[in-house]
C-alpha positions as CSV (number, residue, x, y, z in Angstrom):
1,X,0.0,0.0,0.0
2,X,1.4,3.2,-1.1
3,X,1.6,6.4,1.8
4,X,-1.2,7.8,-0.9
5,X,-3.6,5.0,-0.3
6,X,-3.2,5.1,3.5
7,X,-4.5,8.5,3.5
8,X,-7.6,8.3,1.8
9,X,-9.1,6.8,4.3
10,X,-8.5,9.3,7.1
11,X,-11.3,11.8,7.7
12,X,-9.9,15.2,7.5
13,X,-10.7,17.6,11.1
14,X,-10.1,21.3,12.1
15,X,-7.0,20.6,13.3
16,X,-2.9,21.3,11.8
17,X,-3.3,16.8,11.2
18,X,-6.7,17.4,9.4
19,X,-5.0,20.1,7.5
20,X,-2.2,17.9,5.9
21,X,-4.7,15.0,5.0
22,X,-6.9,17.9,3.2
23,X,-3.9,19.0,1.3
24,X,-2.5,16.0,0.5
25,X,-6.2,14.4,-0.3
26,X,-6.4,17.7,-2.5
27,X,-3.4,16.5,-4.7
28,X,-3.7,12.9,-5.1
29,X,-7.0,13.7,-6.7
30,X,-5.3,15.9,-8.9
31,X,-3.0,13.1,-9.6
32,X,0.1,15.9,-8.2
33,X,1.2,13.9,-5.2
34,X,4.5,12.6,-5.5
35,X,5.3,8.9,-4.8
36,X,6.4,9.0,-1.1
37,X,8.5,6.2,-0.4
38,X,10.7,7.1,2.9
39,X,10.2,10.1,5.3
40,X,13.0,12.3,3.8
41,X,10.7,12.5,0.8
42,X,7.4,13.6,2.7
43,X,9.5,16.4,4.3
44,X,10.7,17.8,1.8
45,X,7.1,18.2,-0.3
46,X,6.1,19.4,3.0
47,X,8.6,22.6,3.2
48,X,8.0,23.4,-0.6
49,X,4.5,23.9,0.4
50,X,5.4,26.0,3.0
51,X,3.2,23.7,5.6
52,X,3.1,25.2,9.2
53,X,5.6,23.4,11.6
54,X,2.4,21.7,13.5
55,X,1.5,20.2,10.0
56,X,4.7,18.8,9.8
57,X,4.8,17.2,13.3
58,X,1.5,15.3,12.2
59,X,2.5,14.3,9.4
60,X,6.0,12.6,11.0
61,X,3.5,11.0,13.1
62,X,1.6,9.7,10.3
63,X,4.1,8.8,8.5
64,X,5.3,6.5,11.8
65,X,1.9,5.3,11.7
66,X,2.2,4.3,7.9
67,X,6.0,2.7,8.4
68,X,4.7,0.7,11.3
69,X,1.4,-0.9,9.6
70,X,3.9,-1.9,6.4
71,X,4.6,-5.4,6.6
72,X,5.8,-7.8,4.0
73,X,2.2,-8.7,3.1
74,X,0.9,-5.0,3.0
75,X,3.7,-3.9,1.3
76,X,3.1,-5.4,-2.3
C-alpha cells in the first residue's frame, strides 16, 4: 500500500493533522502527489509547500503510523 492509499481513508478535522490530509487528499485527486517512499521525501514536499511546523509534526507522526502498519504482506 502506497503512503497515498493510507491517506484516503482518514477523515480530514479542524485541526494542523486534518490540515495535511486535506492538502495532501487535495493533490492525489489531482494526480500531483508525488510517490512517497521514505520520510526524507514527505519532508521535503512538506517545506516546498510552506506547511506550518504543526503540520509537519503530524505528518511525522503519520508517517510513523504508515512505516509501522507496512509489513511484508501489505507492502506489495
Amino acid at each position: 500500500m502506497s503512503f497515498a492509499n493510507f491517506l484516503l481513508p482518514l477523515h480530514v478535522t479542524k485541526s494542523p493533522r486534518g490540515d495535511f490530509i486535506a492538502d495532501a487528499k487535495m493533490l492525489i485527486s489531482c494526480g500531483r502527489f508525488p510517490v512517497v517512499t521514505n520520510w526524507s521525501e514527505l519532508y521535503l514536499l512538506m517545506r516546498t509547500r510552506n506547511a506550518c511546523p504543526e503540520a509537519i509534526a503530524e505528518a511525522r507522526k503519520l508517517w510513523r503510523t504508515y512505516s509501522k502498519s507496512m509489513t511484508p504482506e501489505t507492502a506489495q
